[in-house]
DSSP file (Angstrom, degrees, kcal/mol; ACC not computed):
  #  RESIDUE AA STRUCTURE BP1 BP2  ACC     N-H-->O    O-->H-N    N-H-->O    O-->H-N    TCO  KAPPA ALPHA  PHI   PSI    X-CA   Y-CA   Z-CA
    1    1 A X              0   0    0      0, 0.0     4,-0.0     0, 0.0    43,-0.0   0.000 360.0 360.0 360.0 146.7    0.0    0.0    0.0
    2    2 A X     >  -     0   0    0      1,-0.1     4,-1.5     2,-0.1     3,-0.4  -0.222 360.0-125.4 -63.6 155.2    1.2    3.6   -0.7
    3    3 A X  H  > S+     0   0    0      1,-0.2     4,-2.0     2,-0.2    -1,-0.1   0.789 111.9  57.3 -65.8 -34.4    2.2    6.0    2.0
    4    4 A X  H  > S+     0   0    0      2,-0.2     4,-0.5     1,-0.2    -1,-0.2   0.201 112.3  44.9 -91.6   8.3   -0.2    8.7    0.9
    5    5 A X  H  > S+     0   0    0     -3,-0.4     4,-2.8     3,-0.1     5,-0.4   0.660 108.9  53.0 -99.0 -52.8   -3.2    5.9    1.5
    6    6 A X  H  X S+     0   0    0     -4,-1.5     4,-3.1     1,-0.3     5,-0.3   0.932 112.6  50.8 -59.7 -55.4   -1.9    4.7    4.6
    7    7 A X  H  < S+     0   0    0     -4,-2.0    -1,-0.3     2,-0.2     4,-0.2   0.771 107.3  47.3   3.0 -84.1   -2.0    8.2    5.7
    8    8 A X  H >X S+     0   0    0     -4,-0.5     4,-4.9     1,-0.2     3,-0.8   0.876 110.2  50.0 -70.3 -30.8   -5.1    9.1    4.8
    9    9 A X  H 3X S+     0   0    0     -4,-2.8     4,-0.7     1,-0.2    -2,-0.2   0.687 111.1  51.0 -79.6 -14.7   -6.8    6.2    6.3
   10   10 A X  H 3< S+     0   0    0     -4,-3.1    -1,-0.2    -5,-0.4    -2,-0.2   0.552 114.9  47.1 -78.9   1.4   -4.9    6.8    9.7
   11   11 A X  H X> S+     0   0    0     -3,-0.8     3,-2.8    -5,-0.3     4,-2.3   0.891 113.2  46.6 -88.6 -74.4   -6.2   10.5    9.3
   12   12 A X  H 3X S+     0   0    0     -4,-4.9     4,-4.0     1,-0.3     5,-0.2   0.819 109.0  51.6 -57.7 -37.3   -9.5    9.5    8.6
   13   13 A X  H 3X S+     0   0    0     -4,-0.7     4,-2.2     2,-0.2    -1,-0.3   0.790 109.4  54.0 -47.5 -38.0   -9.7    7.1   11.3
   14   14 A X  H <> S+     0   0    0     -3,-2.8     4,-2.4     1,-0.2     5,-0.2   0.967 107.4  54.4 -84.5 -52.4   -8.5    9.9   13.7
   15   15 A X  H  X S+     0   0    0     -4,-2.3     4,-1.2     1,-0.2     6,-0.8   0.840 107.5  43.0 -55.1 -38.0  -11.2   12.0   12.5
   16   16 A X  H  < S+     0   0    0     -4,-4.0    -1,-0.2     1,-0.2    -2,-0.2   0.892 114.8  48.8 -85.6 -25.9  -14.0   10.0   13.1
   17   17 A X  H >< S+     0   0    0     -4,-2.2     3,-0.6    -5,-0.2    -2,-0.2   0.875 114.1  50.5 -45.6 -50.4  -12.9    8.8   16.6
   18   18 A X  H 3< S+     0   0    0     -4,-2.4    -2,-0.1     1,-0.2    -3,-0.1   0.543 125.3  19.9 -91.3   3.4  -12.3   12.1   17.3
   19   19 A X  T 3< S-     0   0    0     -4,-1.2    -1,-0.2    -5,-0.2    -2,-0.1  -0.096  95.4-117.2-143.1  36.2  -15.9   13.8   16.1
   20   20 A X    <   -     0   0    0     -3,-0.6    -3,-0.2     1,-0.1    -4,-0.2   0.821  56.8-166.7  36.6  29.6  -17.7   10.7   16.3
   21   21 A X        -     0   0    0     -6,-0.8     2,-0.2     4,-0.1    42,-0.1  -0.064  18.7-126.3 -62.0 160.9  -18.0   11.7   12.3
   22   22 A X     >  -     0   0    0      1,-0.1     4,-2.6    42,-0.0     5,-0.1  -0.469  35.3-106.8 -69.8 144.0  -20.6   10.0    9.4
   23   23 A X  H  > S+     0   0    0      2,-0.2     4,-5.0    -2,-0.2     5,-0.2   0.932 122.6  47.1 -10.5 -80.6  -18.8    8.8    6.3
   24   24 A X  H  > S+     0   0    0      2,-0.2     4,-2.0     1,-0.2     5,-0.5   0.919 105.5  51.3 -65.5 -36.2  -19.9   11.2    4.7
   25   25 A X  H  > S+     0   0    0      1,-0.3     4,-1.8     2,-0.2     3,-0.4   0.875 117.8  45.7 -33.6 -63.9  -19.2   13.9    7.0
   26   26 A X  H  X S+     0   0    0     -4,-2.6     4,-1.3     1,-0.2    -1,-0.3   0.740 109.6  52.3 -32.5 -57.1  -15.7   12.4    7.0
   27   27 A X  H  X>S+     0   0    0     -4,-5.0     4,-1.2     2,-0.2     5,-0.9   0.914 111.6  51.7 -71.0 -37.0  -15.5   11.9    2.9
   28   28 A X  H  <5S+     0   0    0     -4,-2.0    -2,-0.2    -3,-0.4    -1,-0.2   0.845 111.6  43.0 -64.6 -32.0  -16.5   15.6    2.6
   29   29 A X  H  <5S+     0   0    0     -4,-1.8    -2,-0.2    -5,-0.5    -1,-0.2   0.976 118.6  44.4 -75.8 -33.1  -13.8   16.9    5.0
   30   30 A X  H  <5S-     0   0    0     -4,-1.3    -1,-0.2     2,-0.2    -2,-0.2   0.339 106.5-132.8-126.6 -21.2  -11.4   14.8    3.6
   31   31 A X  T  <5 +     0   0    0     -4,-1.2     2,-0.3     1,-0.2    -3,-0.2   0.758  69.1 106.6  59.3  41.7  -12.7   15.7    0.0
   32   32 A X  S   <S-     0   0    0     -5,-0.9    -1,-0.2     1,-0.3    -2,-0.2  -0.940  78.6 -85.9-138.4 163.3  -12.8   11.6   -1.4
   33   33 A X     >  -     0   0    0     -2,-0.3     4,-0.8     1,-0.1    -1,-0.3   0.062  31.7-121.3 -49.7 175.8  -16.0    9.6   -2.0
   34   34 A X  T  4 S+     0   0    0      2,-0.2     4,-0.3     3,-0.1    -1,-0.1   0.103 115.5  65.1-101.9  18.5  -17.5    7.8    0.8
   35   35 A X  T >> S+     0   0    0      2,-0.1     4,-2.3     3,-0.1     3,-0.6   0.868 108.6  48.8 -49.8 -72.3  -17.3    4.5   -0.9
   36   36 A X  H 3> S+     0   0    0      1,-0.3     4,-4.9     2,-0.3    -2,-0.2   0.702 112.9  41.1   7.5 -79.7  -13.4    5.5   -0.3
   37   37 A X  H 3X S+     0   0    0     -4,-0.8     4,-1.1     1,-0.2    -1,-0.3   0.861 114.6  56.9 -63.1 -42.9  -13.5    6.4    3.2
   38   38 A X  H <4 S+     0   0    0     -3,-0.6    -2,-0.3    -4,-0.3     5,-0.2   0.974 113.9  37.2 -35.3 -63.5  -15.9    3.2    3.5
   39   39 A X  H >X>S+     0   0    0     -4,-2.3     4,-3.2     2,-0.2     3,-1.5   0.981 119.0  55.4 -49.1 -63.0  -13.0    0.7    1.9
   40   40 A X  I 3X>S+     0   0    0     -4,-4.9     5,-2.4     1,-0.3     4,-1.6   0.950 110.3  37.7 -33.3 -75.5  -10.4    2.8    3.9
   41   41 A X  I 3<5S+     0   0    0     -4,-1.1    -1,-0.3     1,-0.2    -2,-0.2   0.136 131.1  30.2 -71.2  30.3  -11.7    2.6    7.5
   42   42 A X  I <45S+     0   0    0     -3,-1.5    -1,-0.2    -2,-0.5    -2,-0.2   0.293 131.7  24.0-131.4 -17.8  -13.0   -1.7    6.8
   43   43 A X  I  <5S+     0   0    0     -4,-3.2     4,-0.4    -3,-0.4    -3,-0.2   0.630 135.6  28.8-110.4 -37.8  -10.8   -3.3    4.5
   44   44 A X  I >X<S+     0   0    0     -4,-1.6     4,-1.9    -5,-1.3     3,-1.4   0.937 117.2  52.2 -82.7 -61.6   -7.3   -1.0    4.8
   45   45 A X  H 3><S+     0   0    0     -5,-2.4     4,-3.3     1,-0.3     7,-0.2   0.782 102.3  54.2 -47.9 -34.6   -7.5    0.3    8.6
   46   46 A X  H 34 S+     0   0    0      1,-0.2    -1,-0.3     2,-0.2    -2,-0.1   0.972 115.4  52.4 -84.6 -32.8   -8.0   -3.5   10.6
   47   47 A X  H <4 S+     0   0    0     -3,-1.4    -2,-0.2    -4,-0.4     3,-0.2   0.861 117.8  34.6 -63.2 -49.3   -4.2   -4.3    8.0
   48   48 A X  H  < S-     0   0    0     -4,-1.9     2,-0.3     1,-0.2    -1,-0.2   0.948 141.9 -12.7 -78.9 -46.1   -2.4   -1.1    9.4
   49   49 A X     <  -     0   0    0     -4,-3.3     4,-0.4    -5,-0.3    -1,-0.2  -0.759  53.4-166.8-168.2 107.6   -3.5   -0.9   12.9
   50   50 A X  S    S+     0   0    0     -2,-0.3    -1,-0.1     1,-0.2    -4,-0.1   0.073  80.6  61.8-114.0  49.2   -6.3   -2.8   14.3
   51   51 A X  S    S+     0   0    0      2,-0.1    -1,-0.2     3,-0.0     4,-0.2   0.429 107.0  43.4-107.6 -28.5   -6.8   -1.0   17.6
   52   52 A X  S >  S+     0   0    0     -3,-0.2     3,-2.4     2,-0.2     2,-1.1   0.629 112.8  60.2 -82.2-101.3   -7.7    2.2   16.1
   53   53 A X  T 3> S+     0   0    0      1,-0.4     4,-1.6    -4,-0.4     5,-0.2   0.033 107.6  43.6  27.8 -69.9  -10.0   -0.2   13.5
   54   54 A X  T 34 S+     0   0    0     -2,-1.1     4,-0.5     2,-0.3    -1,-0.4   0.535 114.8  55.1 -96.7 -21.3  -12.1   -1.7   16.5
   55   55 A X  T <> S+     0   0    0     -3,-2.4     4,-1.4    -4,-0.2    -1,-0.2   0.790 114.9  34.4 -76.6 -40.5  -12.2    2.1   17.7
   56   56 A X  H  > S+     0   0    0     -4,-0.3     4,-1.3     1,-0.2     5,-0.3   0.743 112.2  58.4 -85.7  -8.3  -13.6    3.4   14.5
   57   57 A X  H  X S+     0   0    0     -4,-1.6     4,-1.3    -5,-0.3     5,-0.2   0.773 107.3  55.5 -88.7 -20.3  -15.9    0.3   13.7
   58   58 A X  H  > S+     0   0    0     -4,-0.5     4,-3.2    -5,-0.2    -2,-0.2   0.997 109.7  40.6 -79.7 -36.9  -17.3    1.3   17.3
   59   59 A X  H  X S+     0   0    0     -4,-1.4     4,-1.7     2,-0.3    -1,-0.2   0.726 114.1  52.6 -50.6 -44.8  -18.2    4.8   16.4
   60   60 A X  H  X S+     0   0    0     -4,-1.3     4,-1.1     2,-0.2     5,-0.4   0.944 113.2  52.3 -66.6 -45.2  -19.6    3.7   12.6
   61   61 A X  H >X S+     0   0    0     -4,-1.3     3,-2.7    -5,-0.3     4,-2.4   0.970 106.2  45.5 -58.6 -52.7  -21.7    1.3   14.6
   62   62 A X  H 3X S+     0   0    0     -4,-3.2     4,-2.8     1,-0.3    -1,-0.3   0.904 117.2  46.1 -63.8 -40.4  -23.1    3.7   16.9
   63   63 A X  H 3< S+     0   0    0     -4,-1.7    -1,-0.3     2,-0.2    -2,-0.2   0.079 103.6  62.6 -35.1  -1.3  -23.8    6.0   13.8
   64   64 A X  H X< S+     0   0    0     -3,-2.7     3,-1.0    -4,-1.1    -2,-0.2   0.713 107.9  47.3 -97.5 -69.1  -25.4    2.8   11.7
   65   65 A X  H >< S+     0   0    0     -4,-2.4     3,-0.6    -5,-0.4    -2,-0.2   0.923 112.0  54.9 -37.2 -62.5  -28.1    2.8   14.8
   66   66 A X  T >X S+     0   0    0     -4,-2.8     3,-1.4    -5,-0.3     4,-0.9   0.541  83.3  78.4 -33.1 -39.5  -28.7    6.5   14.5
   67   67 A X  H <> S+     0   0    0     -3,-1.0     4,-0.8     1,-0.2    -1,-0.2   0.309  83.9  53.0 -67.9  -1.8  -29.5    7.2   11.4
   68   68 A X  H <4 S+     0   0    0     -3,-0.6    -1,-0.2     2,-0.2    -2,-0.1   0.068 113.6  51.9-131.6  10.9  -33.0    6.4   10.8
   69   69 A X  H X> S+     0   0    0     -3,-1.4     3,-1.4     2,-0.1     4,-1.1   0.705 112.4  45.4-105.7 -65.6  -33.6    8.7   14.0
   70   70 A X  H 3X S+     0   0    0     -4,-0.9     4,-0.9     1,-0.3    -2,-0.2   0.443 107.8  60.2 -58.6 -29.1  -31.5   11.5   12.3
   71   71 A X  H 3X S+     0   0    0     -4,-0.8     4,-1.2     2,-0.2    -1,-0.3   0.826 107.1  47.5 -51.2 -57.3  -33.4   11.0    8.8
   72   72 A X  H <4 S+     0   0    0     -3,-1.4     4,-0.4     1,-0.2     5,-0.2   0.815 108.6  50.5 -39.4 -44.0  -36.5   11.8   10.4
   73   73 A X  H  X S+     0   0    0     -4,-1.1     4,-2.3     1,-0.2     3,-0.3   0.873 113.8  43.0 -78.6 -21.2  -35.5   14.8   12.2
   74   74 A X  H  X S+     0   0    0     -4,-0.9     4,-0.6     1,-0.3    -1,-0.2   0.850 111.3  54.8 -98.7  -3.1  -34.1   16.4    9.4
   75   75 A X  H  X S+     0   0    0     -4,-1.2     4,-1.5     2,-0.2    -1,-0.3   0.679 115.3  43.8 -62.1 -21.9  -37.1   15.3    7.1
   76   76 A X  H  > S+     0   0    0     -4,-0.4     4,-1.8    -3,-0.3     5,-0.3   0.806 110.1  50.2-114.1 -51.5  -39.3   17.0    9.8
   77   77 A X  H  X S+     0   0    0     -4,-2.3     4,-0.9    -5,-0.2     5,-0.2   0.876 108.8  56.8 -70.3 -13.2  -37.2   20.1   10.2
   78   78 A X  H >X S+     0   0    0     -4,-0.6     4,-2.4     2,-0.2     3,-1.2   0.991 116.8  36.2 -96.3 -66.0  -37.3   20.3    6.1
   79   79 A X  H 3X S+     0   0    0     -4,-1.5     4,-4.0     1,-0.3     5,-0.4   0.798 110.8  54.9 -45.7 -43.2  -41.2   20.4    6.3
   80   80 A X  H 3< S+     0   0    0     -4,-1.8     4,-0.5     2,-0.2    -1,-0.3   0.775 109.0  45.3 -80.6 -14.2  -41.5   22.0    8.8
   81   81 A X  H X< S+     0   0    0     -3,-1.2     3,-0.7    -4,-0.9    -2,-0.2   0.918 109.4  68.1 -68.7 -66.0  -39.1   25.2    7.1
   82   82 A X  H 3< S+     0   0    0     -4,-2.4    -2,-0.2     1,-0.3    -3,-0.2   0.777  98.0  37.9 -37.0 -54.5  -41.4   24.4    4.4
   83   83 A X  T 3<        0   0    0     -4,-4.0    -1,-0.3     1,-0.2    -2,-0.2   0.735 360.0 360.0 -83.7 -11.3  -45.1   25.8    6.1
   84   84 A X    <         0   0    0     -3,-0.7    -1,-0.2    -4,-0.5    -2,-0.1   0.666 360.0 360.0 -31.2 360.0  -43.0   29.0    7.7
């Protein structure tokens, strides 16, 4: 693996341990798909260093749960902008 991958996938890793970030959040700051950041942090990250790996798979997880509360709200804050 390249140096400028290993990099970024110990970067990204950092980032989402350290702001409990989404994928995407994470692929926009980072400015690469989220398929990308997907691959990185589950196929590359457990190869380089799989103690931060088991840190960022807990974070995705708890953000896997979330989402389908966080889909709601912002569906409801988008309607609700809507009759204003």
């Amino acid at each position: 693996m390249k140096d400028y991958i290993e990099e970024r996938v110990l970067e990204a890793a950092k980032y989402i341990i350290d702001y409990r970030a989404t994928i995407r959040k994470t692929a926009r700051v980072f400015g690469v798909s989220k398929s990308t950041i997907h691959k990185d942090i589950t196929e590359r990250l457990p190869k380089i260093n799989p103690q931060v790996a088991k840190e960022a798979k807990q974070v995705l997880d708890v953000n896997k749960a979330e989402r389908h509360i966080r889909g709601g709200k912002a569906t409801k804050m988008k309607y609700k902008s809507m009759n204003v």
